[in-house]
Biopython code that builds the backbone (N, CA, C, O; Angstrom):
import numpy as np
from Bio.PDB.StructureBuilder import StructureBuilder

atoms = [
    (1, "UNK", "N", (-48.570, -64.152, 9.461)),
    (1, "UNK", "CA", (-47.394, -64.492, 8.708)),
    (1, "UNK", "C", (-47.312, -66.007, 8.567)),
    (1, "UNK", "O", (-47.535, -66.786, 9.493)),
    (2, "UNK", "N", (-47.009, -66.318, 7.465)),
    (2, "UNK", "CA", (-47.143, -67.800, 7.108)),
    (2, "UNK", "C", (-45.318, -67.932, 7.053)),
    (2, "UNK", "O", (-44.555, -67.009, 6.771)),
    (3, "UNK", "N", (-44.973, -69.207, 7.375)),
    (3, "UNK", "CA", (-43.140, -69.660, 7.245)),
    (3, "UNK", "C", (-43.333, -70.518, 6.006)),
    (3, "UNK", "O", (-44.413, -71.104, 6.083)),
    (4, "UNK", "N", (-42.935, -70.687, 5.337)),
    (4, "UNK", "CA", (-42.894, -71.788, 3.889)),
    (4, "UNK", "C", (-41.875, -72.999, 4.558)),
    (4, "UNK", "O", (-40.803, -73.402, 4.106)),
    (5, "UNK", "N", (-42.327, -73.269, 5.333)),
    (5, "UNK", "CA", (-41.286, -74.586, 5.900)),
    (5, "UNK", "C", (-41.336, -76.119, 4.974)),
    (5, "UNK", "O", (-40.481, -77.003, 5.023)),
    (6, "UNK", "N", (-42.654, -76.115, 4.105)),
    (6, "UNK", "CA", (-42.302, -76.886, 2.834)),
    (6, "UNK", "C", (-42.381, -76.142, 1.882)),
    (6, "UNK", "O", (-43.521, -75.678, 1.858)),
    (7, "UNK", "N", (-41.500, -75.598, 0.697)),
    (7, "UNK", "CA", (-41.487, -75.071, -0.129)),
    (7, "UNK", "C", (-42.726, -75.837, -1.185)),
    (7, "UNK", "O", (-43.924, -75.566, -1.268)),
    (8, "UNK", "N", (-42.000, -76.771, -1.847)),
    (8, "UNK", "CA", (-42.763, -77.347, -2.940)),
    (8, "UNK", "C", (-44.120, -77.450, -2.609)),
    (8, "UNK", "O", (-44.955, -77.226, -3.485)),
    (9, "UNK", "N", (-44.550, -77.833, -1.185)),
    (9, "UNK", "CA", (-46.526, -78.223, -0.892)),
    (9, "UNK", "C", (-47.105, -76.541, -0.646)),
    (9, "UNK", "O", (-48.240, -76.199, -0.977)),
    (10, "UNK", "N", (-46.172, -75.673, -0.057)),
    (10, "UNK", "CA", (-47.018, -74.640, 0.256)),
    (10, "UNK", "C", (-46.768, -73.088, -1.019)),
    (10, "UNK", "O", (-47.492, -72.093, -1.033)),
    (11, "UNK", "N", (-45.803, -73.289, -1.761)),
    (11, "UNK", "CA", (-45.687, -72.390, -2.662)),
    (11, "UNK", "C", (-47.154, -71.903, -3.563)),
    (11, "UNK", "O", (-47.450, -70.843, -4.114)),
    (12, "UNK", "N", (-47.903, -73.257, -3.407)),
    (12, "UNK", "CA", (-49.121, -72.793, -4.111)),
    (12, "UNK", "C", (-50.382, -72.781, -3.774)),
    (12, "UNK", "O", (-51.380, -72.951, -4.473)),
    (13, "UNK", "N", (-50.239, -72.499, -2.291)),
    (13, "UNK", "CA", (-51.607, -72.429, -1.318)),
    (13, "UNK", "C", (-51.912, -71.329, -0.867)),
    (13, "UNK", "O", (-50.955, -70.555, -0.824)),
    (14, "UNK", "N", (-52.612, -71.034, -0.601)),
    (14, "UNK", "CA", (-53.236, -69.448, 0.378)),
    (14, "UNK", "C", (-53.944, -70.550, 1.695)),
    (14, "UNK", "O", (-54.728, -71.496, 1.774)),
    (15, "UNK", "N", (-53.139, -69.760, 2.533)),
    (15, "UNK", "CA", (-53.626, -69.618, 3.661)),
    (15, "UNK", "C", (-54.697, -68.412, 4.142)),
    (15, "UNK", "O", (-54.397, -67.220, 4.067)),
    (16, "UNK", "N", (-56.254, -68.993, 4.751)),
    (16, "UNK", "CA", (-56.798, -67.667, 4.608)),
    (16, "UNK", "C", (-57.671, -68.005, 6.381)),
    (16, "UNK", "O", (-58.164, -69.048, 6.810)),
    (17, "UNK", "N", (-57.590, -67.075, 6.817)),
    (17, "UNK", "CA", (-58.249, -67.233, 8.633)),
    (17, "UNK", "C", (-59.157, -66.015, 8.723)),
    (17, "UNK", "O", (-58.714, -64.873, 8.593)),
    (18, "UNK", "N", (-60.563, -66.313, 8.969)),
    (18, "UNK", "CA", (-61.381, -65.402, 9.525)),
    (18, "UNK", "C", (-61.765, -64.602, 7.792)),
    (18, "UNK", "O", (-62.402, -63.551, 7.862)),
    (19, "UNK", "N", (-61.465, -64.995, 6.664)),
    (19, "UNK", "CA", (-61.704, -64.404, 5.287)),
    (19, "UNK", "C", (-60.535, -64.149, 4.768)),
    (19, "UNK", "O", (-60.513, -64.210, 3.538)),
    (20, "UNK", "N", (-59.305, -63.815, 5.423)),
    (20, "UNK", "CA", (-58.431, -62.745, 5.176)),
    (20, "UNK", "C", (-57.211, -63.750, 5.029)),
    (20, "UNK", "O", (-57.112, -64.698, 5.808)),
    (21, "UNK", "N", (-56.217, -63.516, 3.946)),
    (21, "UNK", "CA", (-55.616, -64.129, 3.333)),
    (21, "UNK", "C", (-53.887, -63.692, 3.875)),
    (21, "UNK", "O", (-53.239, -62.733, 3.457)),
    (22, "UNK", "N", (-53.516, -64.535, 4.722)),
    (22, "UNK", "CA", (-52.110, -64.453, 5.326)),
    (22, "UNK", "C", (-51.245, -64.731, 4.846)),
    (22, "UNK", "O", (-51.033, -65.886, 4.480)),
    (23, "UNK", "N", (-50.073, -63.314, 4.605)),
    (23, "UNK", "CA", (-48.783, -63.440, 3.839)),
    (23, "UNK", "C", (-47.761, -64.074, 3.936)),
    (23, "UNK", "O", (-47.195, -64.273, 5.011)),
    (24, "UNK", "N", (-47.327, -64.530, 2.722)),
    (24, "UNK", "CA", (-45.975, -65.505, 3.270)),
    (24, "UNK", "C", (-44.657, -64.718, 3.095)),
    (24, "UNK", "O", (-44.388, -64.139, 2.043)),
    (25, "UNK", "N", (-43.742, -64.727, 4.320)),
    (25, "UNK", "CA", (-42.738, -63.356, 4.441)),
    (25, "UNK", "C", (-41.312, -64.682, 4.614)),
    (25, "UNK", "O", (-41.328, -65.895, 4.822)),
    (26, "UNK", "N", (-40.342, -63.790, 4.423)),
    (26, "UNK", "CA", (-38.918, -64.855, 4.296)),
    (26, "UNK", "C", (-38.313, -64.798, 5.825)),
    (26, "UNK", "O", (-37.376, -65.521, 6.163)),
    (27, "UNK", "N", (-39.059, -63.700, 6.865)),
    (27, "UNK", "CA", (-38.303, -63.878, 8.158)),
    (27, "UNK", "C", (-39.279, -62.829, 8.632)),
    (27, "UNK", "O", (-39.880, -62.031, 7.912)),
    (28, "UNK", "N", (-39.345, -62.932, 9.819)),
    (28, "UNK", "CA", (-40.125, -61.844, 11.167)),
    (28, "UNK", "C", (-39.397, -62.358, 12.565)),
    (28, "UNK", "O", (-39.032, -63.450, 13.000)),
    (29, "UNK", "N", (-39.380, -60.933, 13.056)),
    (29, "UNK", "CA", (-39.155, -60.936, 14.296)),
    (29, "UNK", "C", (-40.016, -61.598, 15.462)),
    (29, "UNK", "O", (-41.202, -61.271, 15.434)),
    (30, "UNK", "N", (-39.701, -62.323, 16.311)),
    (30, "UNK", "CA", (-40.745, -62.921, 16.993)),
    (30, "UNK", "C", (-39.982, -62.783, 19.118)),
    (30, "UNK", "O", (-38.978, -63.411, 19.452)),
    (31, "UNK", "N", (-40.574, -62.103, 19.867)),
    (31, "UNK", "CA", (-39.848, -62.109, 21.181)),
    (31, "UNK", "C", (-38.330, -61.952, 20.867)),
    (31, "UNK", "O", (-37.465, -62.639, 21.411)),
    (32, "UNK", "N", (-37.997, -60.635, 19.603)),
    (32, "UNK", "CA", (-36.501, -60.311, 20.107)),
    (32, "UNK", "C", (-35.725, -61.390, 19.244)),
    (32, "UNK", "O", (-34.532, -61.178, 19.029)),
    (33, "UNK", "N", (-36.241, -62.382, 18.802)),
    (33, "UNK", "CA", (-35.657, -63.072, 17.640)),
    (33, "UNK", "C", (-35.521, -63.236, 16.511)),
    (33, "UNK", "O", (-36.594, -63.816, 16.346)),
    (34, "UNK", "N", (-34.847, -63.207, 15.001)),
    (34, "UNK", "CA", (-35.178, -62.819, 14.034)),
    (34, "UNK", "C", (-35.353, -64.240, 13.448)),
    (34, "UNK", "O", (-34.356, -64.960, 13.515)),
    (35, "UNK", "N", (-36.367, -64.705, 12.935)),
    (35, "UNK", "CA", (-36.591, -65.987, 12.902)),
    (35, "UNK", "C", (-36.892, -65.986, 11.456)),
    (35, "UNK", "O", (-37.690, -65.166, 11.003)),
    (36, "UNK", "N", (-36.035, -67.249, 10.363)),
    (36, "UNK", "CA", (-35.899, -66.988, 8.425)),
    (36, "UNK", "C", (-36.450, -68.364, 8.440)),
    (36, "UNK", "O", (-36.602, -69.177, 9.351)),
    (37, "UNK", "N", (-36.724, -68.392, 7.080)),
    (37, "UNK", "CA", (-37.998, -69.382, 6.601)),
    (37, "UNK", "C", (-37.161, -70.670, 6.685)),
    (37, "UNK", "O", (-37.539, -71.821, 6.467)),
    (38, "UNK", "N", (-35.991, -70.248, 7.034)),
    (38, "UNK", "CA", (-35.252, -72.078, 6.454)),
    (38, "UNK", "C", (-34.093, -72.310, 8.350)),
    (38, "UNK", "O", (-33.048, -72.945, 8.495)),
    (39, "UNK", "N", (-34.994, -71.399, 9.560)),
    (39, "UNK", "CA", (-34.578, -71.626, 10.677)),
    (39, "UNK", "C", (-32.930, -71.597, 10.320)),
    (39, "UNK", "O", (-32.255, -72.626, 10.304)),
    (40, "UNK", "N", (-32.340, -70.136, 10.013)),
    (40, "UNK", "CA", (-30.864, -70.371, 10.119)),
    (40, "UNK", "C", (-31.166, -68.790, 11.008)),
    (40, "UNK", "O", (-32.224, -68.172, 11.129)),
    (41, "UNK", "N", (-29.877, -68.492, 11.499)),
    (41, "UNK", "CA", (-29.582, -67.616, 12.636)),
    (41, "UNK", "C", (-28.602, -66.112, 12.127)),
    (41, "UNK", "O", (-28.242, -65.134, 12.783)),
    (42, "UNK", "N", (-28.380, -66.534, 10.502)),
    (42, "UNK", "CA", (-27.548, -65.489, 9.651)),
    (42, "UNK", "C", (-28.564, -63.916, 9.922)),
    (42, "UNK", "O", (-27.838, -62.944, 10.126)),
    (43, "UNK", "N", (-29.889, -63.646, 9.937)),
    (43, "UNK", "CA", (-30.599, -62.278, 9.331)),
    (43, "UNK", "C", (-29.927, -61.705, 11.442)),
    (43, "UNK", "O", (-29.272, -60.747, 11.852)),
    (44, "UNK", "N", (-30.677, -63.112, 12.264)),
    (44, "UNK", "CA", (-30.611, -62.647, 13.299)),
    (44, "UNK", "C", (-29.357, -61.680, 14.209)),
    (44, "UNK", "O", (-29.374, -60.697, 14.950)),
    (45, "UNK", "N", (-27.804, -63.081, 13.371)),
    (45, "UNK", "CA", (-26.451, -62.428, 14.005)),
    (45, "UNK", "C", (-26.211, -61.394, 13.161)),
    (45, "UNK", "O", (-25.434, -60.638, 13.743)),
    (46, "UNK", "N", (-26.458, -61.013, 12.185)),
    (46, "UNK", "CA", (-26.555, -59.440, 11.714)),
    (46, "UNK", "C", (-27.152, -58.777, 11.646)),
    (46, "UNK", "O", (-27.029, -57.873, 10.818)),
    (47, "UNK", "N", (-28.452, -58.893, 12.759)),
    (47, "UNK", "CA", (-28.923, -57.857, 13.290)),
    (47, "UNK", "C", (-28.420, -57.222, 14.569)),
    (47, "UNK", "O", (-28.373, -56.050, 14.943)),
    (48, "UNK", "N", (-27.990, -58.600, 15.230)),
    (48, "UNK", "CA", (-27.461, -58.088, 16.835)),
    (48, "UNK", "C", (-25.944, -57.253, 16.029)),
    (48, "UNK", "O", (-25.695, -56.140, 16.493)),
    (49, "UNK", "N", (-25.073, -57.724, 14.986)),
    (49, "UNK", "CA", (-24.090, -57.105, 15.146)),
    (49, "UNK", "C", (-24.144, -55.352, 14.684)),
    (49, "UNK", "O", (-23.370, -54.480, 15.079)),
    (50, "UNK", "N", (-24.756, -55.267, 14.185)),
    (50, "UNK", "CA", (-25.311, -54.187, 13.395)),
    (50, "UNK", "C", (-26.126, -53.336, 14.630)),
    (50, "UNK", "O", (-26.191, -52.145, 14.326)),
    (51, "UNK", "N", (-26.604, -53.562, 15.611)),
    (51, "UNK", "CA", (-26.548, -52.776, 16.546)),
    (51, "UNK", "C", (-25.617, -52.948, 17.595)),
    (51, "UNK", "O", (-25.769, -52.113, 18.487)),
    (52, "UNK", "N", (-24.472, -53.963, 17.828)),
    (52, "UNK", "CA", (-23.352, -53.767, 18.569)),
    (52, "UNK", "C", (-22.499, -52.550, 17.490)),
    (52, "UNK", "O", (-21.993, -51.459, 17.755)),
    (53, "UNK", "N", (-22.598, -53.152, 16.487)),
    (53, "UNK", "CA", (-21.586, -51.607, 15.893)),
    (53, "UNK", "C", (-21.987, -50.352, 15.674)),
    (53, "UNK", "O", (-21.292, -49.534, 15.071)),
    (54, "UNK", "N", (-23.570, -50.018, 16.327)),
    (54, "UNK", "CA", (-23.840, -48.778, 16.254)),
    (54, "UNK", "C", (-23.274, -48.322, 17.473)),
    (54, "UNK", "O", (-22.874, -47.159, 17.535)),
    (55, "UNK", "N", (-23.161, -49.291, 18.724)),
    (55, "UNK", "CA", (-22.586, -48.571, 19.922)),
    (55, "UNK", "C", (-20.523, -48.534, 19.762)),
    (55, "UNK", "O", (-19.767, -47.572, 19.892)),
    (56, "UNK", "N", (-20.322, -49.459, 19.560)),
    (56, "UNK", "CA", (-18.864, -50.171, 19.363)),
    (56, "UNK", "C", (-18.565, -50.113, 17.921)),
    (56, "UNK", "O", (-18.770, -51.191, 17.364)),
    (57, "UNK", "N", (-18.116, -49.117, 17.115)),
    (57, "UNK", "CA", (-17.806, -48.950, 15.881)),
    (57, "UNK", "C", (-16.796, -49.692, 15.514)),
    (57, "UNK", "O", (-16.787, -50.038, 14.333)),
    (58, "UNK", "N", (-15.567, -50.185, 16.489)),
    (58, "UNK", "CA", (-14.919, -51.033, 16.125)),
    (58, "UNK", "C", (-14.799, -52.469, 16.742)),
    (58, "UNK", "O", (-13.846, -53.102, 17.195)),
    (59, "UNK", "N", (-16.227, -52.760, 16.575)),
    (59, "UNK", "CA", (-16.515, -53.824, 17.241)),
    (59, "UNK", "C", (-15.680, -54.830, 16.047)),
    (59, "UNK", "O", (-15.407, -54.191, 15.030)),
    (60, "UNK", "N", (-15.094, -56.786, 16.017)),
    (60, "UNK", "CA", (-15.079, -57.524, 15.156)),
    (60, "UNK", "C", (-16.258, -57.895, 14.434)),
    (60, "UNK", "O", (-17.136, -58.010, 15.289)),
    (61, "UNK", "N", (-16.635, -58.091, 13.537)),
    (61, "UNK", "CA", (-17.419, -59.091, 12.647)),
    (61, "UNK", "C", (-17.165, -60.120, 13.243)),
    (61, "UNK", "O", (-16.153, -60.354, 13.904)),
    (62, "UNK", "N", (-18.683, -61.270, 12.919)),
    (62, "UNK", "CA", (-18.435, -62.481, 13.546)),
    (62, "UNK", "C", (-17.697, -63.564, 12.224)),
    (62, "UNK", "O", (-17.769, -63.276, 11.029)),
    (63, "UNK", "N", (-17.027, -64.785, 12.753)),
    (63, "UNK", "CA", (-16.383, -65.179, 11.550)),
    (63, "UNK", "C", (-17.819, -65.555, 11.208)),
    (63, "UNK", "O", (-18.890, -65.323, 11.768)),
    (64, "UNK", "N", (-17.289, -66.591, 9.461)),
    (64, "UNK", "CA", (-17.831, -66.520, 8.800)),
    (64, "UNK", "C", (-18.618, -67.874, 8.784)),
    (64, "UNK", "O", (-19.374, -68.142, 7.850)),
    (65, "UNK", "N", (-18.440, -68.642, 9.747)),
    (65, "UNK", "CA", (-18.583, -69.637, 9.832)),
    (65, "UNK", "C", (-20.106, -69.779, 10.974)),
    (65, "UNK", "O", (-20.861, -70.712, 11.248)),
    (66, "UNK", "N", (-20.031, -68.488, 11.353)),
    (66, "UNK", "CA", (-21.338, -68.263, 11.806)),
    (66, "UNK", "C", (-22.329, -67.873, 11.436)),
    (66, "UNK", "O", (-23.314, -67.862, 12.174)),
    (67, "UNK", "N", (-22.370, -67.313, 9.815)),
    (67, "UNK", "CA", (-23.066, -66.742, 9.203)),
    (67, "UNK", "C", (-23.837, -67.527, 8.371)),
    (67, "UNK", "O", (-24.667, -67.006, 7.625)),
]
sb = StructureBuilder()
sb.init_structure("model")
sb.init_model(0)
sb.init_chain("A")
sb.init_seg("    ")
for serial, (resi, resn, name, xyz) in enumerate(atoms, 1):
    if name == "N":
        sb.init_residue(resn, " ", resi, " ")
    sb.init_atom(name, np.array(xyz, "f"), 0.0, 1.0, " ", f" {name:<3s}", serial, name[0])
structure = sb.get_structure()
């Protein structure tokens, strides 16, 4: 998995290791963390909340200011 952490230099490169040509994805999970191409924490806190509200249906939403 490639991160586009410079947009403009890497939008038009292939990255390729061992022949094989590695995809560029907008976020992956990495050790339990959900980690997005521009290092913000929004995919991650709605993932944890989204399984707090599968246990806690009336769990709060986090404000919005965390998102």
């Amino acid at each position: 998995m490639l991160h586009d952490f410079f947009a403009d230099t890497a939008s038009h490169c292939n990255l390729i290791v061992n022949g094989q040509t590695i995809e560029k994805v907008n976020s992956c999970k990495y050790l339990g963390i959900i980690i997005d191409d521009e290092l913000k924490w929004n995919l991650h806190i709605e993932n944890i909340h989204k399984k707090i509200n599968e246990i806690y249906p009336h769990f709060p939403r986090p404000p919005d200011q965390m998102l």
